[in-house]
PADOKE-948640 format. One record per residue (C-alpha): residue in one letter; residue number from 1; x, y, z. Coordinates in steps of 0.05 Angstrom, whole numbers, plus 5000, padded with zeros to 4 digits. Layout:
<recs>
REC	a	NUM	X	Y	Z
...
</recs>
This chain:
<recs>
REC	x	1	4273	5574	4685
REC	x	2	4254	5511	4652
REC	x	3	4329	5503	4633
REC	x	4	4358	5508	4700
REC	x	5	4297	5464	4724
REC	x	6	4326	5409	4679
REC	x	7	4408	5418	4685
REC	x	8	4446	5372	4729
REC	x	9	4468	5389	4792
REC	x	10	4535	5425	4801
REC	x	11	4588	5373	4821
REC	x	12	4629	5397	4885
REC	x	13	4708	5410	4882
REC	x	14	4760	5363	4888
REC	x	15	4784	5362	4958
REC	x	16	4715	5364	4979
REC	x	17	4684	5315	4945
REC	x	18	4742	5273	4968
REC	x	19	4744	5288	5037
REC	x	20	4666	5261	5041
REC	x	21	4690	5191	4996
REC	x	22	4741	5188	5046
REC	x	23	4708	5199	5109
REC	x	24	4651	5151	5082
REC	x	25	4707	5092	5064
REC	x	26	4747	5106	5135
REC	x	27	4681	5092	5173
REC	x	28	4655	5034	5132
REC	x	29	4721	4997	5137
REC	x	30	4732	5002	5206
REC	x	31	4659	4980	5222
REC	x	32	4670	4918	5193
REC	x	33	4704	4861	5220
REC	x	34	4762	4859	5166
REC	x	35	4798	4916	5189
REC	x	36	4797	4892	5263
REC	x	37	4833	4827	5241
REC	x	38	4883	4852	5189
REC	x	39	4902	4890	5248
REC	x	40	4912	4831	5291
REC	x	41	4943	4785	5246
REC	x	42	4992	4839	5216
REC	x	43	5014	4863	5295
REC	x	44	5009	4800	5321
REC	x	45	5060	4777	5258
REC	x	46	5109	4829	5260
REC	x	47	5107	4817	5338
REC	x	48	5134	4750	5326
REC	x	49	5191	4773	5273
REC	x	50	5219	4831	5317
REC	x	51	5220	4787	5382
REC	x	52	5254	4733	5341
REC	x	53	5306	4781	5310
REC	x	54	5314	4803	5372
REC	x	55	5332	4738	5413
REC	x	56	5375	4722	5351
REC	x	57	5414	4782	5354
REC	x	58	5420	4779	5429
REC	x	59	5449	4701	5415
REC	x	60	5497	4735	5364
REC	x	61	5513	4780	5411
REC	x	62	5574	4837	5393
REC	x	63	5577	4782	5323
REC	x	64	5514	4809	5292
REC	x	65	5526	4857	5241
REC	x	66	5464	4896	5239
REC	x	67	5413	4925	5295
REC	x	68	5359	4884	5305
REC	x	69	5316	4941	5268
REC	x	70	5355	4949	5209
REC	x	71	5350	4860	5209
REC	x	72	5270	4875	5223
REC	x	73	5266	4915	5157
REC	x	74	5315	4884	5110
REC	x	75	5310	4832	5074
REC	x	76	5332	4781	5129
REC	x	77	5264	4794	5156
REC	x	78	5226	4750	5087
REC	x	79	5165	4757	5125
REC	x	80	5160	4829	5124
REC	x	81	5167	4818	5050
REC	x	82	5112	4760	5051
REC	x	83	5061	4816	5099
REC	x	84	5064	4860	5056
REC	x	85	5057	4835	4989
REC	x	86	4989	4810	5029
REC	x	87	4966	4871	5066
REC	x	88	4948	4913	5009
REC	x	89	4910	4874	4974
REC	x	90	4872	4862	5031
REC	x	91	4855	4935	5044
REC	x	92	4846	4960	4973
REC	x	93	4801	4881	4952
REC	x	94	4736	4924	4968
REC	x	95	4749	4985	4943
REC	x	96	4706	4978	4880
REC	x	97	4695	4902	4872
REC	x	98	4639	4905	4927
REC	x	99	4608	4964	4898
REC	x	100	4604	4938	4837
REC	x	101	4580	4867	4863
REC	x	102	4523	4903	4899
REC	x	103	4500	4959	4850
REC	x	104	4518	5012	4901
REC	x	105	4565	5045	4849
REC	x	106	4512	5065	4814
REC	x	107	4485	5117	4870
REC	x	108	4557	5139	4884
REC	x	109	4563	5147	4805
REC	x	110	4499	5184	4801
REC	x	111	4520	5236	4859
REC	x	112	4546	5311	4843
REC	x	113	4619	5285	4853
REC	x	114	4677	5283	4806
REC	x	115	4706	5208	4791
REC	x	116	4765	5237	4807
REC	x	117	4743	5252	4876
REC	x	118	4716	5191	4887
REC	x	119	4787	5144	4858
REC	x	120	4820	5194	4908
REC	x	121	4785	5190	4963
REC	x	122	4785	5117	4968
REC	x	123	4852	5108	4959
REC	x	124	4869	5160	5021
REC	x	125	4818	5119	5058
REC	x	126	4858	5060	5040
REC	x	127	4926	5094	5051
REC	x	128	4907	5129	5115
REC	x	129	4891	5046	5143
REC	x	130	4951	5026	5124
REC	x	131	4993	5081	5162
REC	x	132	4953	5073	5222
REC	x	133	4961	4989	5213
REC	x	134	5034	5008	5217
REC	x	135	5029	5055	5272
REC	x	136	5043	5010	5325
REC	x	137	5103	4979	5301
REC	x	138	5133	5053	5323
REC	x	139	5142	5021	5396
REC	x	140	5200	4970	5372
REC	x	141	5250	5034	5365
REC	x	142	5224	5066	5432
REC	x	143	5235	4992	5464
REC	x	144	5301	4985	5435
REC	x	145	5316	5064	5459
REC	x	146	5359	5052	5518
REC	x	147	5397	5002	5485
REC	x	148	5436	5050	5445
REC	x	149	5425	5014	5377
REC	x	150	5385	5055	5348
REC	x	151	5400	5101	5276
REC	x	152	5344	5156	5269
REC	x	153	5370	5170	5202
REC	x	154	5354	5100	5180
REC	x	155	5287	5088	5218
REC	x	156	5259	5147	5183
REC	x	157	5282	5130	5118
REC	x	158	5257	5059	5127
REC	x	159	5187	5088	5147
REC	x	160	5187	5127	5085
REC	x	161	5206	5073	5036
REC	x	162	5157	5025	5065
REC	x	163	5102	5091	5059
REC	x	164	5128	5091	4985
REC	x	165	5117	5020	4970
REC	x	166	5047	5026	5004
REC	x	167	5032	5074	4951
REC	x	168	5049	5050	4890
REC	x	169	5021	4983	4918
REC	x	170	4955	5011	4939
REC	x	171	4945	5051	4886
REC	x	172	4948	4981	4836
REC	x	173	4913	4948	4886
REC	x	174	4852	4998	4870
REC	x	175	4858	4991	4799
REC	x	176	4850	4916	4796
REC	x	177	4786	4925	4849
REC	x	178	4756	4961	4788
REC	x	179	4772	4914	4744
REC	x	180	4736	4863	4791
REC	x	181	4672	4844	4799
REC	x	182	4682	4815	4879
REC	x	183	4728	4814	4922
REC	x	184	4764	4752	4920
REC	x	185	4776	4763	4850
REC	x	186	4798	4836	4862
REC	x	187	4849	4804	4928
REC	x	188	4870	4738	4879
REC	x	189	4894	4790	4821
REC	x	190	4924	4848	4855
REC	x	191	4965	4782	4899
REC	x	192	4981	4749	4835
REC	x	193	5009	4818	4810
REC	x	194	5040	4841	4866
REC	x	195	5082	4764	4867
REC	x	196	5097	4785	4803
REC	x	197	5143	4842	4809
REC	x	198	5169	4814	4868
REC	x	199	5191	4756	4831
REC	x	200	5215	4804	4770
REC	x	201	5261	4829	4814
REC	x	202	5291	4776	4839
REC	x	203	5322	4769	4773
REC	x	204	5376	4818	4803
REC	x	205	5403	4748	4824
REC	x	206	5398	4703	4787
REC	x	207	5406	4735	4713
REC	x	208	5476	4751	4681
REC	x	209	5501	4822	4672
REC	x	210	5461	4856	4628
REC	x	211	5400	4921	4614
REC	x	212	5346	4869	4638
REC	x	213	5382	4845	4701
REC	x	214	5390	4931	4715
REC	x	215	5308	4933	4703
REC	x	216	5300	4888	4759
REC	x	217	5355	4909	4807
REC	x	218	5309	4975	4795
REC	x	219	5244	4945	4812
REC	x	220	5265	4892	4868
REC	x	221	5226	4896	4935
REC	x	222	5277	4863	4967
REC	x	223	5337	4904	4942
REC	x	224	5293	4970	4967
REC	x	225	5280	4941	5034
REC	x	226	5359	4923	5054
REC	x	227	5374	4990	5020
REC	x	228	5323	5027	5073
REC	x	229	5345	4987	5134
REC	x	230	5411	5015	5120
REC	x	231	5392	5086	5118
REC	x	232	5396	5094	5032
REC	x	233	5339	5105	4987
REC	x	234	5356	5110	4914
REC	x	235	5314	5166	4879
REC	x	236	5299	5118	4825
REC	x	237	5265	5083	4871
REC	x	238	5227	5139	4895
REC	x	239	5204	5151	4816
REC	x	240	5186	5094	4805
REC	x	241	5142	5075	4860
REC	x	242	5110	5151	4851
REC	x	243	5100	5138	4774
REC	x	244	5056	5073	4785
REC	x	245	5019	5102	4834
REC	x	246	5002	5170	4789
REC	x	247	4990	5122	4725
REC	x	248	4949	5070	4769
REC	x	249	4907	5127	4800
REC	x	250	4904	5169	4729
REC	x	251	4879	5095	4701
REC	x	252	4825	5077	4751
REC	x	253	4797	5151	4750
REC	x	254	4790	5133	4667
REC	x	255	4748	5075	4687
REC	x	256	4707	5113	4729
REC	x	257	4689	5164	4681
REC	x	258	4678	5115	4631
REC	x	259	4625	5085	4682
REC	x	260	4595	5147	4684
REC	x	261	4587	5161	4617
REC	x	262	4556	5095	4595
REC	x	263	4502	5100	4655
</recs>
């Protein structure tokens, strides 16, 4: 008796625990102002680019190459680059850092829930906001219906490779909020990171033939998003964006054991 008295408390599965992380970080962001003016900004931006691409293309008339949605998510469109090298770090800046900054982590840490629950169920939280931030931008294709210029093959794989990049993003966006102890700091480095590998790959034009030039051509954001617009998705891609959001995840559940274990 006195050894049951004494043992810790049973810690609940997975999916469970995760479902209650993620129901708690779904409510809490959506309370708050933040996610009320990401979402304003980011459709009130991409507004602007798909109306402009759209009065271009109309200006171009039958001498525009491309649909206005393929131009809206290729690289013509360098502010849907800029958004989202922004947006994720501006959902995933509070994951931990705030937790951290306000002691609060140490009640989640101390609850009967695996670290692994709680790494996933804040990055669903933050994945499910991002989806839903891009929600919206569904009613440019339906607007653009009648007109006939329209490739369902290519909007879908466009949706998918920007759901890909949201990932892997995400996913390192919630590693460096660990790593934080606020949330400007956790924003500042997952932005200086993200500019990083976007930069990396723009080596695909400007180095000379070579293994190094094919490493960036791999990881280039904007190579990926004129290869969606088009309808094509290489699988590398697809592996690579998966892999860094598996070994970001795997490394920020680490952390959070590690937190545990030193408490």
């Amino acid at each position: 008796m006195q050894t049951s008295a004494t043992s810790p408390p049973r810690k609940t599965g997975i999916m469970r625990g995760s479902f209650v992380i993620f129901k708690r970080e779904l409510f809490s962001f959506w309370t708050t102002p933040l996610a009320w003016v990401l979402l304003t900004v980011f459709l009130g931006l991409q507004g602007g680019i798909f109306t402009s691409i759209v009065v271009h293309t109309i200006q171009q008339g039958s001498a525009s190459p491309f649909g206005p949605l393929s131009a809206y998510f290729g690289q013509q469109s360098i502010l849907l680059t800029i958004s989202l090298l922004l947006l994720c770090p501006a959902l995933t800046m509070r994951s931990f850092a705030e937790e951290r900054k306000t002691l609060s982590i140490d009640l989640l840490l101390a609850a009967p829930i695996r670290s692994s629950s709680i790494v996933l169920g804040k990055y669903l939280a933050a994945l499910a906001t991002y989806l839903l931030i891009w929600l919206p931008t569904v009613l440019y294709a339906l607007i653009l219906r009648p007109t006939g210029t329209i490739d369902l093959g290519a909007l879908l794989t466009s949706y998918f490779g920007l759901l890909l990049i949201g990932m892997s993003s995400l996913a390192l966006g919630t590693l460096l909020s660990a790593l934080a102890k606020s949330q400007l700091v956790a924003l500042l480095l997952t932005i200086g990171v993200q500019f990083g590998l976007f930069v990396l790959g723009l080596g695909e034009y400007l180095l000379p033939d070579g293994p190094f030039r094919d490493l960036c051509a791999h990881l280039s954001l904007a190579s990926m998003l004129e290869e969606i617009s088009r309808g094509l998705l290489d699988s590398r891609r697809v592996i690579f964006h998966l892999s860094l959001t598996l070994w970001a995840t795997y490394i920020t559940t680490e952390m959070v054991e590690s937190w545990r274990s030193s408490s």
